[in-house]
C-alpha positions as CSV (number, residue, x, y, z in Angstrom):
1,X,4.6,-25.4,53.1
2,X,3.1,-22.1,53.0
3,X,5.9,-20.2,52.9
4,X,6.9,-22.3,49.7
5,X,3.8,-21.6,47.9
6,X,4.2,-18.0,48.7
7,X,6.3,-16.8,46.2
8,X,5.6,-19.6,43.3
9,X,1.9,-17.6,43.4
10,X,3.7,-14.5,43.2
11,X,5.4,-15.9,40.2
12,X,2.0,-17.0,38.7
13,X,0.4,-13.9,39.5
14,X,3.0,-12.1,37.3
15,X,3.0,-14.8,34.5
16,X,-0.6,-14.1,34.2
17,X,-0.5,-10.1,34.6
18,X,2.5,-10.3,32.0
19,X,0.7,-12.8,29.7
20,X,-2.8,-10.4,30.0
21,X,-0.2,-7.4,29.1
22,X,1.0,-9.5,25.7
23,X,-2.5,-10.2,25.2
24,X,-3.9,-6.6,25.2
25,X,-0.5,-5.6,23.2
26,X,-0.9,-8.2,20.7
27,X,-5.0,-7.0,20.6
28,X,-4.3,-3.4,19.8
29,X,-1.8,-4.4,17.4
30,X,-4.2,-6.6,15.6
31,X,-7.5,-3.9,15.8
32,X,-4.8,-1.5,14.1
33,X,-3.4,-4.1,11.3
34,X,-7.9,-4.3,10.8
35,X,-8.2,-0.5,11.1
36,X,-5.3,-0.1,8.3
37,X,-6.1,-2.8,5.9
38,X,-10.5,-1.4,5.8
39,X,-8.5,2.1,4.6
40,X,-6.2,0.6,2.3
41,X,-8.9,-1.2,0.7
42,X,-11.2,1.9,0.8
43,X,-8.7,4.0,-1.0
44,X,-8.2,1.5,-3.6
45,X,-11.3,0.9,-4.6
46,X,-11.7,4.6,-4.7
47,X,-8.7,4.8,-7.2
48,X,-9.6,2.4,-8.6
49,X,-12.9,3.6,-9.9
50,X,-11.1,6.9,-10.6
51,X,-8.5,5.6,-12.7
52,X,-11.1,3.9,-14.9
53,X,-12.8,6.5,-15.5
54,X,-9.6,8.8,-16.5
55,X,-8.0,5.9,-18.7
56,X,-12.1,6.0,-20.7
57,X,-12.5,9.7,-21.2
58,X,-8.6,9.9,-21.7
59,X,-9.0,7.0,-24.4
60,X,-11.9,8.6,-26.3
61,X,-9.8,12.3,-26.3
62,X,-6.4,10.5,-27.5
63,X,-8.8,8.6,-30.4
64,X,-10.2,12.3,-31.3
65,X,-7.0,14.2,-31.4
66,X,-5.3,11.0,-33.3
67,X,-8.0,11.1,-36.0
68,X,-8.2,15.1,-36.1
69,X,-4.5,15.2,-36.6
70,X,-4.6,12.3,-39.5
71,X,-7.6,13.8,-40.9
72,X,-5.4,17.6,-40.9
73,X,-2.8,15.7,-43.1
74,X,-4.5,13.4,-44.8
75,X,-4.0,15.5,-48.5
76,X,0.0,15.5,-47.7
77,X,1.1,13.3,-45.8
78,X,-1.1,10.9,-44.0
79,X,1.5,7.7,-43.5
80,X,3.4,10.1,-41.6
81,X,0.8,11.4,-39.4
82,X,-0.2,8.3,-38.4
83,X,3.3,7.0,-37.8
84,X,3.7,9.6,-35.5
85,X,0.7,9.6,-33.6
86,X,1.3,6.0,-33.6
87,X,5.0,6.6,-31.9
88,X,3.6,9.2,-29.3
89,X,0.9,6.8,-28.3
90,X,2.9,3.7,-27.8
91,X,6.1,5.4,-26.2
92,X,3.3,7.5,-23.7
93,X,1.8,4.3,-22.8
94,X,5.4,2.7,-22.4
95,X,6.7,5.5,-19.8
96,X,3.1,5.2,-18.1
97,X,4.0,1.6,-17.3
98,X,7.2,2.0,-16.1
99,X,5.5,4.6,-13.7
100,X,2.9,2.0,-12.8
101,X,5.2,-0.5,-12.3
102,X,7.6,1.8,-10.4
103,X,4.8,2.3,-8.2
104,X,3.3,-1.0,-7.8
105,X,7.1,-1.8,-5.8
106,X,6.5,1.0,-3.0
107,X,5.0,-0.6,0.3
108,X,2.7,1.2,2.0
109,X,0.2,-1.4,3.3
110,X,0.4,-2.0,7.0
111,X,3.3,0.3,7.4
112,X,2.0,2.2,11.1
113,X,1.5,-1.7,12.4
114,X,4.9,-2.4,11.4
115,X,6.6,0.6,12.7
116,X,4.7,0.2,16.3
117,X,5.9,-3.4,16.0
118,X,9.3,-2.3,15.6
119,X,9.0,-0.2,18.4
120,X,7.8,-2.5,20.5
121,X,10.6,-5.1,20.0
122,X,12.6,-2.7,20.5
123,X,11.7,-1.8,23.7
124,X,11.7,-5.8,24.6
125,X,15.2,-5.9,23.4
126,X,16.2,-2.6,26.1
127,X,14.5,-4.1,29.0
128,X,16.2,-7.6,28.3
129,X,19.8,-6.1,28.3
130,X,18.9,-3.5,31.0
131,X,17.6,-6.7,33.0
């Protein structure tokens, strides 16, 4: 009876070293998901506060240089000044979008914890076949 119980504990005793291995795995895997997500949102709220404060001083110079250049023509020709200050304004803001939008679709968040998770799969997938 002992010699039956002999190598089911050695079987247990490597469940539980292999299951304290996917455990320690999966906990550094999580601490750096934790790690990345606190400097993601760092860094946005730093841009954040950055960009609202470039779109408000870059709103008050883009009001001054649209009224200097109506007030320049406003003898001559005044509807066309502020038709094309009009055009410039709304086609800028239109590209700017675009850029925004363009990129909004790029995926940075989490990307280390996904590429070391990637890694480690495949190195599952290699011992399985190798095994």
């Amino acid at each position: 009876m002992a010699s039956s119980q002999g190598p089911a504990q050695r079987i247990f005793t490597a469940g539980r070293r292999l299951l304290g291995s996917l455990l320690a795995s999966g906990e550094t895997r999580l601490r750096l998901a934790v790690l990345e997500l606190e400097e993601e949102r760092a860094r946005l709220v730093g841009m954040l506060l950055l960009a609202g404060l470039a779109l408000i001083l870059l709103l008050l110079g883009i009001a001054v240089l649209t009224t200097l250049v109506i007030v320049f023509f406003w003898d001559s020709y005044r509807l066309t000044a502020i038709a094309v200050s009009a055009g410039v304004l709304l086609s800028s803001g239109l590209l700017l979008c675009l850029r925004v939008m363009q990129l909004a679709r790029r995926r940075t968040l989490l990307a280390s914890t996904l590429k070391h998770l990637a890694t480690d799969r495949e190195l599952l997938e290699q011992e399985r076949k190798e095994g």
